[in-house]
One Martini backbone bead per residue (centre of mass of N, CA, C, O) as a GRO file, in nm:
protein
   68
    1UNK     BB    1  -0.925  -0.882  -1.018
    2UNK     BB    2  -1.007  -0.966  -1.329
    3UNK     BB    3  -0.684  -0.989  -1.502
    4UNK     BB    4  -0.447  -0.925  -1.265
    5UNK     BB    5  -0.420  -1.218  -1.236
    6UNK     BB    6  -0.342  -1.589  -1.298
    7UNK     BB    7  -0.398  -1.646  -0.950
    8UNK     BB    8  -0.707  -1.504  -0.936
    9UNK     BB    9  -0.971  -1.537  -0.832
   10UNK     BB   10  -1.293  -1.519  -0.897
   11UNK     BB   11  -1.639  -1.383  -0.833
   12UNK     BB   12  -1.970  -1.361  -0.875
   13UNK     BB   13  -2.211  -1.116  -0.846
   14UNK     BB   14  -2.505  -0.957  -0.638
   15UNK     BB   15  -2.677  -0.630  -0.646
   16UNK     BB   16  -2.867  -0.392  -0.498
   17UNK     BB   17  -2.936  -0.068  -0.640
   18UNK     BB   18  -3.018   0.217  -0.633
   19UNK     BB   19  -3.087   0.438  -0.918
   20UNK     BB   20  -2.892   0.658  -0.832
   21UNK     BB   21  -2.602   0.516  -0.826
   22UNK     BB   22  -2.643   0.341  -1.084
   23UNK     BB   23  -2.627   0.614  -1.226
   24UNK     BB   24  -2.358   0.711  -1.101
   25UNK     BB   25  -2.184   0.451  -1.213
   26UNK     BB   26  -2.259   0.496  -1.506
   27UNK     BB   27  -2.134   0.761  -1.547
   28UNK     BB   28  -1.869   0.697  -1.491
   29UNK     BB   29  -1.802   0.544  -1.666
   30UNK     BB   30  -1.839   0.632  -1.930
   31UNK     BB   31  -1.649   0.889  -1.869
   32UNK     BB   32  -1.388   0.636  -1.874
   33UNK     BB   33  -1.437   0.379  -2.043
   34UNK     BB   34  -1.595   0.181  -1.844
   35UNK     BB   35  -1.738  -0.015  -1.644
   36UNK     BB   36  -1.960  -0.088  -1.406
   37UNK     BB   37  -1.816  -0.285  -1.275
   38UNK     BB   38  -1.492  -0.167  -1.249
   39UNK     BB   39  -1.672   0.055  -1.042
   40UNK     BB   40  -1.665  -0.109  -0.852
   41UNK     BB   41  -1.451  -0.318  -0.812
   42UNK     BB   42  -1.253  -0.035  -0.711
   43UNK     BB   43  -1.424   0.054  -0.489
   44UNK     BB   44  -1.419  -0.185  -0.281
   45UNK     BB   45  -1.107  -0.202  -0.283
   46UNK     BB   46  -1.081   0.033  -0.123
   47UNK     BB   47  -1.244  -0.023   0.119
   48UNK     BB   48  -1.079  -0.270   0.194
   49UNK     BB   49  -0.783  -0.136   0.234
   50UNK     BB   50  -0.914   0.078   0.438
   51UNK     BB   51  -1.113  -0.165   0.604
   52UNK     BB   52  -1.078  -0.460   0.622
   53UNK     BB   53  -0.927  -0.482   0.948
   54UNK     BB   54  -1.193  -0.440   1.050
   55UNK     BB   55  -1.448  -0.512   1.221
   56UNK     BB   56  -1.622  -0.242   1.245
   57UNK     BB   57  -1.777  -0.063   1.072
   58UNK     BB   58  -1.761   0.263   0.893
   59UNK     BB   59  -2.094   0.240   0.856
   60UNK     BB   60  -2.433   0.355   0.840
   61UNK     BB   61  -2.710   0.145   0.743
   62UNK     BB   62  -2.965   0.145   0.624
   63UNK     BB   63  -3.268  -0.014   0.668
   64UNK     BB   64  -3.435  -0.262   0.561
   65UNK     BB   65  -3.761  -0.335   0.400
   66UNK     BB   66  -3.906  -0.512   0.374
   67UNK     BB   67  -3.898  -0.647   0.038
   68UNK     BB   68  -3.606  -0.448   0.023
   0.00000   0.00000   0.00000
């Protein structure tokens, strides 16, 4: 995470959430006085610590449609 160590280089990223997500991941962050940004990266990090070492992923993502 960007700020937890001086060694460690971040990368800006960016996703597309449906809205109902960015919602809950908005009120989460306001409830804890942290940003939604923090809440993303703290999900991350721990779905890789708990999955990183899988090749096959432990959950099945919807089919995005044509232009979505």
């Amino acid at each position: 995470m960007a700020g937890t160590s001086r060694n460690r280089k971040s990368v800006r990223t960016s996703v597309i959430l449906p809205e109902e997500s960015h919602l809950r991941i908005q009120a989460l962050a306001d409830a804890n006085n942290v940003s939604a940004a923090w809440v993303i990266r703290a999900a991350v990090m721990e779905f890789l610590d708990e999955h990183g070492d899988q090749v096959q992923l432990p959950l099945k993502l919807p089919k995005m449609r044509k232009g979505g």
